[in-house]
N, C-alpha and C positions, 0 to 999 in steps of 0.2 A: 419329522423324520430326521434323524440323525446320518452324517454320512459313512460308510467304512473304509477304514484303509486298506487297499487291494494289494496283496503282493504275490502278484503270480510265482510259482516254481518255475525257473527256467531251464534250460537244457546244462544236463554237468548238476547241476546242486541237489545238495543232497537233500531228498524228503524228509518231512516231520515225522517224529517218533508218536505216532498216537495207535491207539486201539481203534479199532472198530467191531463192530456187530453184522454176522452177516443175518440173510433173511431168515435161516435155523435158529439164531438166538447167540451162537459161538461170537465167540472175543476173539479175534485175528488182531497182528500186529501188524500195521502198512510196512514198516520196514524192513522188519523178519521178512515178509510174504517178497517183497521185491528184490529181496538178498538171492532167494531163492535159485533165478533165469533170472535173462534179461526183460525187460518189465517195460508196459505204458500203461498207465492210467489214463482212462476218460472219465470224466466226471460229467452226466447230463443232469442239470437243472429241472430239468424239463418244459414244457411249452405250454 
């Protein structure tokens, strides 16, 4: 197993310009969508 390199987002910087999919199938922009309001993100892994 290979290690990765983790580089959290920290508070102040700016997020990644990427797409994403939501569960309809539509392509959302994360940074469009957080321009939008004020924004957090949670991301669960899950358990």
């Amino acid at each position: 197993m290979t290690s990765m390199k983790i580089n959290p987002i920290s508070l102040g910087e700016t997020i990644p310009d990427v797409a994403l999919q939501t569960t309809n199938g539509e392509k959302i922009n994360l940074r469009k969508l957080a321009a939008e309001k004020p924004t957090m993100f949670i991301f669960y892994r899950g358990g």
